[in-house]
N, CA and C of each residue as an Amber inpcrd file, in Angstrom:
protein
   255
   0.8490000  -1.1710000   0.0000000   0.0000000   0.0000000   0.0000000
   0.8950000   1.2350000   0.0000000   0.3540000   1.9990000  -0.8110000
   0.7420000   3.4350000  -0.8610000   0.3920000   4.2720000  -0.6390000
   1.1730000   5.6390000   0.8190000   0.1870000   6.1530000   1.2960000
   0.5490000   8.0270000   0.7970000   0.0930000   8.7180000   0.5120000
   0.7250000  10.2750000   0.3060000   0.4390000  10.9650000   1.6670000
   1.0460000  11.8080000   1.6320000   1.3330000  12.8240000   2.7250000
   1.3380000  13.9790000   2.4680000   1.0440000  14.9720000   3.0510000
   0.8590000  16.4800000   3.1690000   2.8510000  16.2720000   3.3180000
   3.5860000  17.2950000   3.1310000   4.9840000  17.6720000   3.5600000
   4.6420000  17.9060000   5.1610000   3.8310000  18.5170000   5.6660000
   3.5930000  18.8000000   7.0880000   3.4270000  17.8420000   7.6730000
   2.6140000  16.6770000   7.0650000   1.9720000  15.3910000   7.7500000
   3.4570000  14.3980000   7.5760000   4.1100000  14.7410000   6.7140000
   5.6560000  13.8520000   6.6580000   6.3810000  14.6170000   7.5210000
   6.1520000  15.6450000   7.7780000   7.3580000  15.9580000   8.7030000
   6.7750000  15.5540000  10.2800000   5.3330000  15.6510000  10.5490000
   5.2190000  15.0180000  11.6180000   5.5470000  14.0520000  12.0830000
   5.0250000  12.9770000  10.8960000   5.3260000  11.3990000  11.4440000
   7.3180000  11.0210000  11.6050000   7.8560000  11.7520000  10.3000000
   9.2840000  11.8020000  10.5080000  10.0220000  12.2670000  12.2170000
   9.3580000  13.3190000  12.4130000   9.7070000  13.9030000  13.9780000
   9.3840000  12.7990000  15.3390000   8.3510000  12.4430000  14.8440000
   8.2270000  10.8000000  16.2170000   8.5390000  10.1670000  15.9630000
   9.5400000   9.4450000  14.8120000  10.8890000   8.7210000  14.6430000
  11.7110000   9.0320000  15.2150000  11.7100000  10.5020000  14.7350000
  13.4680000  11.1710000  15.2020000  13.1420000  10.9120000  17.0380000
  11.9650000  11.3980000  17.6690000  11.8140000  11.2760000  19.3920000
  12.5260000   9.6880000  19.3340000  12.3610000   8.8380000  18.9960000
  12.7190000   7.7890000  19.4070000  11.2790000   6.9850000  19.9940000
   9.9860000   7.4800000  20.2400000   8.7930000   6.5740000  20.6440000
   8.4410000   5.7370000  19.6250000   8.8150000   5.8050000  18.2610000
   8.7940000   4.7650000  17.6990000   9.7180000   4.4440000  16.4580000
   9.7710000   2.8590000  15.9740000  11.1100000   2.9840000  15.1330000
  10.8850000   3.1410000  14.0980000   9.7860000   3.6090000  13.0930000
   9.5430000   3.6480000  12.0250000   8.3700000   4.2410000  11.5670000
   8.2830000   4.7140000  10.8820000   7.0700000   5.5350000  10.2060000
   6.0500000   4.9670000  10.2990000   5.9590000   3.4890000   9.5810000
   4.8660000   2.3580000   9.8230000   4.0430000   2.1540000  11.5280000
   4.7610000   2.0480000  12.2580000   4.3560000   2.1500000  13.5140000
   3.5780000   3.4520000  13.6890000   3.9220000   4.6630000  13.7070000
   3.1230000   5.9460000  13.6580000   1.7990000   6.2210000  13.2330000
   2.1790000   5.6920000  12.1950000   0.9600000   4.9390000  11.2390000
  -0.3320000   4.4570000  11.8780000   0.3190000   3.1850000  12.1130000
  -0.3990000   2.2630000  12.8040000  -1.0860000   2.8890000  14.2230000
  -0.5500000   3.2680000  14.9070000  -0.3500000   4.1150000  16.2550000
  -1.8990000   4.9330000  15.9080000  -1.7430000   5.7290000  15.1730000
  -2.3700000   7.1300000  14.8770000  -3.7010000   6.4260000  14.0100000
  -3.9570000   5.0930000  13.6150000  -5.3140000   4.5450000  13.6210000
  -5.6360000   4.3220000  14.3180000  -4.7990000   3.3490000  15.2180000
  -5.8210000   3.1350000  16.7200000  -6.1760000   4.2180000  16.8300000
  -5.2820000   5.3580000  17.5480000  -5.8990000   6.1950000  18.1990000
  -7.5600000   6.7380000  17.4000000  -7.3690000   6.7650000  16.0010000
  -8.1180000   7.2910000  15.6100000  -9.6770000   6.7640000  15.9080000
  -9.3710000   5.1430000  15.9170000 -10.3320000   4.1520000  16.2110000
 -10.9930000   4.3580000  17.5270000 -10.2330000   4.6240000  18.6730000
 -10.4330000   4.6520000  19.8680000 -11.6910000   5.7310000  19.9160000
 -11.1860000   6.9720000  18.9260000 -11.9900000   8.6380000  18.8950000
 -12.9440000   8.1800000  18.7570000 -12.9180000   7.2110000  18.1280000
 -14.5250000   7.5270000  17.2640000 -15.4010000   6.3930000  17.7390000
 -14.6780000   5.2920000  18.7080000 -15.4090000   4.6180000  19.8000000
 -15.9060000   5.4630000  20.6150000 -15.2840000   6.1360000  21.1760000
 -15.1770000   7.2160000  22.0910000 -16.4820000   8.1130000  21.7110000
 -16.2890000   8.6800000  20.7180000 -17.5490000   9.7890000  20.3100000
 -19.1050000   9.1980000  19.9290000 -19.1140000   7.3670000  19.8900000
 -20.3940000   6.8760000  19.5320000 -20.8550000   6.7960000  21.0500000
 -19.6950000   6.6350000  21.9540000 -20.5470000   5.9070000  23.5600000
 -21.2760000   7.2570000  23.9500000 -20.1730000   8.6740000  23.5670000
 -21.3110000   9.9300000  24.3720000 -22.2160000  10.7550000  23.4820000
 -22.6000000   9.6520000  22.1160000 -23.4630000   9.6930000  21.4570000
 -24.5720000   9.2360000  22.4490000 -24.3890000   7.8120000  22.7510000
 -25.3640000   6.9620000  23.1170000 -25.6890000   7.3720000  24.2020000
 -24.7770000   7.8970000  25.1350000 -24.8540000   8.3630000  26.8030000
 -25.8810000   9.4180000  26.1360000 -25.7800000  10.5480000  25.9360000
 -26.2060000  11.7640000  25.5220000 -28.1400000  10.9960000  24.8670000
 -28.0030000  10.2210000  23.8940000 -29.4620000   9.7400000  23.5120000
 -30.3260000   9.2800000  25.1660000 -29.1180000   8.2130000  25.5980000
 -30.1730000   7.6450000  26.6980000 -30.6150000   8.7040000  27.7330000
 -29.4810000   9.5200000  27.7430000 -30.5060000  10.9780000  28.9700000
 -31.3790000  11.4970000  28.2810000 -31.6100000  11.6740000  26.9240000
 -32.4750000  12.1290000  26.1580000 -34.0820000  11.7750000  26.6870000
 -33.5670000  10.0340000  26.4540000 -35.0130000   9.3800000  26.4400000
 -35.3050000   9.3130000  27.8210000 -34.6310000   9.6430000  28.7980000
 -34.6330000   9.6460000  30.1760000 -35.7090000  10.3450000  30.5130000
 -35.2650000  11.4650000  30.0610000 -36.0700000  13.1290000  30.2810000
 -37.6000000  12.5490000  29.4250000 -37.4030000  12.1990000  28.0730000
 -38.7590000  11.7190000  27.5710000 -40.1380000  10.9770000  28.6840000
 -39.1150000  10.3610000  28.9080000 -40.0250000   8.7040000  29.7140000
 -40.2510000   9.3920000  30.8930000 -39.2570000   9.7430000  31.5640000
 -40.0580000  11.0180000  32.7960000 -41.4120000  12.0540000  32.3730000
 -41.1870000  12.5960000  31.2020000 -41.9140000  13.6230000  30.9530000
 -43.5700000  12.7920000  30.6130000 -43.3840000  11.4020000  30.5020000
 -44.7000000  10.5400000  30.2030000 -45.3560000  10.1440000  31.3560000
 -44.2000000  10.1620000  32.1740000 -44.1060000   9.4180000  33.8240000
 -45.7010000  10.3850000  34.2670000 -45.0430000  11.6840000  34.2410000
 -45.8400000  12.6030000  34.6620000 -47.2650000  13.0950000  33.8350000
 -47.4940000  12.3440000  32.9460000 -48.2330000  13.2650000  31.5350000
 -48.3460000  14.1410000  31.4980000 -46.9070000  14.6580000  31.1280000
 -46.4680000  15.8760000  30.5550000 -45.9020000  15.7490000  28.8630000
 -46.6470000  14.3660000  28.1150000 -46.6150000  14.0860000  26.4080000
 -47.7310000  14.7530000  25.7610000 -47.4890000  15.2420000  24.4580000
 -48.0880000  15.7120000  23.7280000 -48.5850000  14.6520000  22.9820000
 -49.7410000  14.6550000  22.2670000 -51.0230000  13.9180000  21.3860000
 -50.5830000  14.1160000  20.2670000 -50.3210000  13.2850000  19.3970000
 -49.6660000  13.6280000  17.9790000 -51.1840000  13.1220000  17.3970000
 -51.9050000  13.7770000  16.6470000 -53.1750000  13.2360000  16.2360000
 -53.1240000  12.5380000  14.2330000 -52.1360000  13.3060000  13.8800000
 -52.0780000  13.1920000  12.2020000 -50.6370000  12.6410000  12.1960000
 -50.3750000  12.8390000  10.6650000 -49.0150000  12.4560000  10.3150000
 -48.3650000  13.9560000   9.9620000 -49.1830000  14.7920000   9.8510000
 -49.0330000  15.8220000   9.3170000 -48.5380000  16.9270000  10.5430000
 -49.4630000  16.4590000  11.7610000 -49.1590000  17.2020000  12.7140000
 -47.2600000  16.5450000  13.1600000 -47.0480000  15.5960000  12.6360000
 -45.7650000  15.1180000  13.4700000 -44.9780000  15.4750000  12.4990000
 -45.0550000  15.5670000  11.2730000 -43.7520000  16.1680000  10.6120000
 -44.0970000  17.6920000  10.6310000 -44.9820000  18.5530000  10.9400000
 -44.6730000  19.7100000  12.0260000 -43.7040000  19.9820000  12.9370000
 -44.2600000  19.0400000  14.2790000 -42.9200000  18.9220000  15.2880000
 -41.5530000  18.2720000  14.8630000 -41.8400000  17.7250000  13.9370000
 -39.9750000  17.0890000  13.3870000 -39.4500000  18.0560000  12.8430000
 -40.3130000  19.4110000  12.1070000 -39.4900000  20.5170000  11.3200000
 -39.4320000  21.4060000  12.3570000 -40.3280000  21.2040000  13.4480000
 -39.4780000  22.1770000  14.7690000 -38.6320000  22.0740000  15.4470000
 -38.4540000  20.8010000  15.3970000 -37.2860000  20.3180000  15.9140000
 -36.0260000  20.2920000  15.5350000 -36.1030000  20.5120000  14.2570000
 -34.9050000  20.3220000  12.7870000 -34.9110000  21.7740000  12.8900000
 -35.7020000  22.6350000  13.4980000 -35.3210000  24.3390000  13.5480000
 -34.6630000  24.7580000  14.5630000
């Protein structure tokens, strides 16, 4: 595989050779997917955290009947374009 580089993005990965944390470009590489992998594990869980307080607050707000009556289809893609506002 062949990969291109920005000159900036080669001089980065070249410079954490030169540190000595790793022995080769390939490793950096490698290194800097995980990490990348990890991010974006990372950013789905406080996706999911963030949804489930969502529905938290929902299911409370039913707890109490404090839900609104959606009567049409028409009336609910209303509240979906208010919501999307």
């Amino acid at each position: 595989m062949h990969v291109s580089l920005t000159s900036e993005l080669e001089s980065r990965v070249k410079a954490k050779v030169e540190s000595g944390l790793y022995n080769n470009a390939s490793e950096v590489i490698r290194d800097a997917l995980r990490f990348m992998d990890t991010h974006e594990d990372w950013i789905h869980e406080m996706k999911l955290a963030r949804l489930r307080e969502q529905l938290k607050v929902g299911t409370d707000q039913l707890d109490r009947c404090e839900g609104i009556s959606i009567e049409s289809k028409s009336a609910l893609d209303t509240l979906f374009d208010d919501i999307k506002a």
